[in-house]
C-alpha positions in Angstrom: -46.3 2.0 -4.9 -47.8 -1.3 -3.4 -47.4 -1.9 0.7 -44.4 -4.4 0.1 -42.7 -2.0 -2.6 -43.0 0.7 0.2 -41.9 -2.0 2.6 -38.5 -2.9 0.8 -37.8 0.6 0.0 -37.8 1.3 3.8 -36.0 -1.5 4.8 -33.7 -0.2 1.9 -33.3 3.3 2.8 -32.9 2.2 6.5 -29.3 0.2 5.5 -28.2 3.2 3.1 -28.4 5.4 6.4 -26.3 2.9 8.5 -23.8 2.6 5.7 -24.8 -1.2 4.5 -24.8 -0.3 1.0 -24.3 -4.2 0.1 -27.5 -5.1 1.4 -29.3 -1.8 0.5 -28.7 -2.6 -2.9 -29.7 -6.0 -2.9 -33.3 -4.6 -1.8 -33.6 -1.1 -4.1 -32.8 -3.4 -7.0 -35.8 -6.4 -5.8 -38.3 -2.9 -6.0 -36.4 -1.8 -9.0 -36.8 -5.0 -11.1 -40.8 -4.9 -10.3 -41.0 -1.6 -12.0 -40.8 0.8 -9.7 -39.3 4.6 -10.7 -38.3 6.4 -8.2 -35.8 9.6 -8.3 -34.8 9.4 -4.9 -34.3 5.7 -5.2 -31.9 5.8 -8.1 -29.9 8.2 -6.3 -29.4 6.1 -3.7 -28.3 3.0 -5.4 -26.0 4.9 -7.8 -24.6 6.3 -4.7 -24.6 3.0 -3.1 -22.3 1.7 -6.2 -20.5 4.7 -6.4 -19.4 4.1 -2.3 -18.0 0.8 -2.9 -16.7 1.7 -6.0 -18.4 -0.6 -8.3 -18.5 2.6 -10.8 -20.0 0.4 -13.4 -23.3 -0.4 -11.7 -23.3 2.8 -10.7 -23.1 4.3 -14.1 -26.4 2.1 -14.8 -28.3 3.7 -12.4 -27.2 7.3 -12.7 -28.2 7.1 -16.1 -31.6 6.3 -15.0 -31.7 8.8 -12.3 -30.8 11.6 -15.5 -33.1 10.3 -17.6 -35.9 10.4 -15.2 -34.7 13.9 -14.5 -32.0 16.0 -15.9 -31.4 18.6 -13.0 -29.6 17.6 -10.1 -28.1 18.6 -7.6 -24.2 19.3 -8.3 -22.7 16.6 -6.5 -24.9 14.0 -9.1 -23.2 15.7 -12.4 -19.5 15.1 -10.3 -20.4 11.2 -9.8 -22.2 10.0 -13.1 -19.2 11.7 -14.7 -16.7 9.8 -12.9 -18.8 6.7 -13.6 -19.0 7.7 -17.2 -15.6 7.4 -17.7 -15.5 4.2 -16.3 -17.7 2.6 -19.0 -15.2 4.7 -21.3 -17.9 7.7 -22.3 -15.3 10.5 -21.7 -17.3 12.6 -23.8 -20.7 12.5 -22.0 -18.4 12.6 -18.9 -16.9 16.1 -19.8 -20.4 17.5 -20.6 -21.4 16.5 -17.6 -17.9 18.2 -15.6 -18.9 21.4 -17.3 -22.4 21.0 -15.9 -21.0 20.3 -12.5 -18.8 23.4 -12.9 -21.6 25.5 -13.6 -23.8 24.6 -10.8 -20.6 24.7 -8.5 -17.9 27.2 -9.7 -15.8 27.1 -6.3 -15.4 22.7 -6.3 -12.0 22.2 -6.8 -12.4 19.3 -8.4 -14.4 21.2 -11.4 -11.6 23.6 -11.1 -9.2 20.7 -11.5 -10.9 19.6 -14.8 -11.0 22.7 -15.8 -6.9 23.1 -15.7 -6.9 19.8 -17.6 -9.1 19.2 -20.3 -6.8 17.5 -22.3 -6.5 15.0 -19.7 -7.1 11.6 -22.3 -4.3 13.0 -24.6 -1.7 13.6 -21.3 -2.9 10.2 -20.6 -2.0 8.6 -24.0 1.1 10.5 -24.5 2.5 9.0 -20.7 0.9 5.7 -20.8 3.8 3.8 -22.3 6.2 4.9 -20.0 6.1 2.5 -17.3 4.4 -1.6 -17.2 2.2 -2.0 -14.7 1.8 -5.5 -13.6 0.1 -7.8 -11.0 2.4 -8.4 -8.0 1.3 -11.5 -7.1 0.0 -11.2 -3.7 -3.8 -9.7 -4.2 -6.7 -11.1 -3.2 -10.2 -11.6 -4.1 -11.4 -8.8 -1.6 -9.5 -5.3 -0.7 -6.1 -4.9 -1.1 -4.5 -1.4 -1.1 -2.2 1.0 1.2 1.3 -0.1 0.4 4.3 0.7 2.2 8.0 0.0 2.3 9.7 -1.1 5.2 13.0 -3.6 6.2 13.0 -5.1 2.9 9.3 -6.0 3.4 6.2 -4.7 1.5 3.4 -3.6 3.9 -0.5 -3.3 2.9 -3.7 -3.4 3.9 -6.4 -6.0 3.1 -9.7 -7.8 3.5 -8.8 -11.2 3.4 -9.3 -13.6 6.0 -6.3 -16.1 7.1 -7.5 -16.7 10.7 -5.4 -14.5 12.4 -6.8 -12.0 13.9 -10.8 -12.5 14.9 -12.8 -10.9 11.8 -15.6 -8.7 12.2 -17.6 -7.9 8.8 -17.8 -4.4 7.6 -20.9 -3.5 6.4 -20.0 -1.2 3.9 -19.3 -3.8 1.1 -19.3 -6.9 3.2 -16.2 -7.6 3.4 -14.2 -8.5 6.5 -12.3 -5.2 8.1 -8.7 -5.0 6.6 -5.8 -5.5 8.5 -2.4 -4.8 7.7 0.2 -7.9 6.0 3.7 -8.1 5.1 5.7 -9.9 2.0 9.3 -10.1 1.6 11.0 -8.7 -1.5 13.4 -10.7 -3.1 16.5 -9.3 -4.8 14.9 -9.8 -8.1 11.4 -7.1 -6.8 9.5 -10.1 -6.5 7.1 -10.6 -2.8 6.6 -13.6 -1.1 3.4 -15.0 0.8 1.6 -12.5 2.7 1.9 -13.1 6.2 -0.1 -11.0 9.3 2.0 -8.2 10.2 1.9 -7.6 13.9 -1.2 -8.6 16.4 -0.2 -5.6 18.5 -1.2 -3.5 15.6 -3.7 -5.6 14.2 -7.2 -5.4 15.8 -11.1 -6.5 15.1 -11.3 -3.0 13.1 -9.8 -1.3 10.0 -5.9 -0.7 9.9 -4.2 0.9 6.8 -1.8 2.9 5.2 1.2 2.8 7.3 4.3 4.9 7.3 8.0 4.4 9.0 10.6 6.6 10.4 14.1 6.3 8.0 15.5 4.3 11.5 12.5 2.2 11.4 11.8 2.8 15.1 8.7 4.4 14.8 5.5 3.6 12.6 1.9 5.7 12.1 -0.7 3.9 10.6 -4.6 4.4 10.3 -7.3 2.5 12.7 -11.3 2.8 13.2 -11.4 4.6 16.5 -10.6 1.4 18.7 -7.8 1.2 21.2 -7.2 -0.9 24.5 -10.0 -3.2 23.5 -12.3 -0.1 23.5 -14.2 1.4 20.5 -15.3 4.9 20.1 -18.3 6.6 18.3 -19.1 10.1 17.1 -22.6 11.6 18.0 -24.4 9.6 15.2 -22.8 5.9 16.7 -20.3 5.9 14.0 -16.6 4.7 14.1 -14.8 7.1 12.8 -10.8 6.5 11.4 -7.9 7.8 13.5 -4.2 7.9 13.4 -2.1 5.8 15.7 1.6 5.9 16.7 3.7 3.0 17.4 7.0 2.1 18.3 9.8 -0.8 17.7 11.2 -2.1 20.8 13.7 -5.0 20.3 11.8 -5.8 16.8 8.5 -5.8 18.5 5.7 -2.4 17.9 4.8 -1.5 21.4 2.7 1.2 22.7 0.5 2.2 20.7 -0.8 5.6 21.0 -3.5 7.3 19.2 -1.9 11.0 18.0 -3.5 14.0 19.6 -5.5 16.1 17.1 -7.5 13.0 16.5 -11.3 13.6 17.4 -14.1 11.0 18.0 -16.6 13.5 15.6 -14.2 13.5 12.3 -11.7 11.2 10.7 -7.8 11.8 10.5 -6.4 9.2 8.3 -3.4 7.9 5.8 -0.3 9.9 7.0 2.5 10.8 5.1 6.3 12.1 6.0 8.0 14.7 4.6 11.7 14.0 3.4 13.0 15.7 6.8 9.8 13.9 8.5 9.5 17.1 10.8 5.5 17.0 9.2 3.3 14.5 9.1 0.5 14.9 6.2 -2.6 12.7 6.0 -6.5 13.4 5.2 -9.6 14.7 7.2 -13.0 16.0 6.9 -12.3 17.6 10.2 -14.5 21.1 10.2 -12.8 23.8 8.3 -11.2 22.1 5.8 
């Protein structure tokens, strides 16, 4: 490998590390289209794909990464397979499930598989129950995290209408999603997306709200970022936390951040129960 091969590749590996997958790529693949092979390399841009969910790409370079060499470690088998099935190879993507099963018996997601095997026939058989169809309010970028609440639909997303001062996240280059609103007409139609509340909104990610049946009371997820202050963990990285808020006279107020939240794991997307005496949402806090 040439100085400016070795160059690009640590300028690569240096944006991988700090979570710029956009712009890691964008150099890996200027080294790749020279020539150069390299397994640790491929890794990393099927990876880099595989973070922002470009399963396609990633697929590409997985398959070079496997041809190059054919044992990996366990977690490899797990995402080539899922971006096998994305280029619709569901047979190469079971083989390599089993594989990933084999070299971690404990995974539930291999134990998963293993429950469902005939997973594409399920699939068929259920498929023409219900029509899924464009709602008419997505954008180019990010849009996800729906919720319903006073006859409004609430979700998150990347675009950028001037609202709210936008910070880009390096991740996949997009601006940080805030959350949005669209009335629902009588006939399940939604109108034009409008900002949702400033109060909420902020320079970082918000997502996945939830309400209280009264409506009085609303958790959502946010980057670690309240009062105008951001937060790190020990490695400098903003984490995701969950936030309280209430409705006072139509307006959310005092926004809290919930107390098992921790600066050195994420707590994020809650859920109510029917009763909503428990609140559910996801962590890779230790332990779990």
């Amino acid at each position: 490998m040439g100085y400016a091969q070795k160059k690009g590749v640590a300028i690569a590996d240096k944006n991988f590390d700090n979570y710029s997958y956009v712009d890691a790529i964008a150099t890996y693949e200027k080294v790749a289209d020279k020539g150069y092979k390299d397994e640790k390399m491929f890794q990393k841009l099927g990876d880099s794909y595989f973070f922002i969910a470009n399963l396609i790409k990633a697929e590409k370079w997985y398959s070079a990464l496997f041809a190059m060499n054919s044992s990996q470690e366990a977690e490899y088998y797990y995402r080539y397979s899922q971006s096998l099935k994305a280029v619709g190879n569901y047979a190469k993507a079971d083989k390599m499930l089993e594989q990933f099963i084999a070299k971690s018996a404990t995974d539930q997601r291999g134990k998963l598989f293993a429950s469902q095997r005939d997973y594409l026939k399920d699939i068929k058989e259920n498929s023409g129950k219900y029509e899924i169809f464009d709602a008419g309010i997505n954008s180019p970028y990010s849009d996800y995290g729906s919720a319903y609440y006073n006859n409004t639909l609430l979700f998150a997303s990347a675009r950028d209408t001037g609202g709210v001062a936008k910070k880009v996240f390096k991740w996949n280059n997009e601006s940080f999603t805030n959350l949005y609103s669209s009335q629902i007409s009588t006939d399940g139609s939604v109108g034009k997306p409008e900002v949702f509340n400033k109060n909420i909104n902020s320079r970082f990610h918000e997502s996945t709200p939830v309400f209280t049946k009264d409506g009085q009371t609303m958790y959502f997820t946010r980057n670690n970022y309240l009062n105008g202050k951001k937060q790190k963990d020990s490695r400098r990285i903003i984490l995701l936390k969950l936030y309280k808020a209430t409705n006072e006279n139509g307006k959310w107020v005092n926004v809290q951040e919930l107390p098992f939240n921790s600066n050195e794991y994420s707590v994020a997307h809650p859920a109510l129960s029917v009763d909503e005496k428990t609140l559910y949402f996801a962590s890779d806090m230790p332990g779990t």
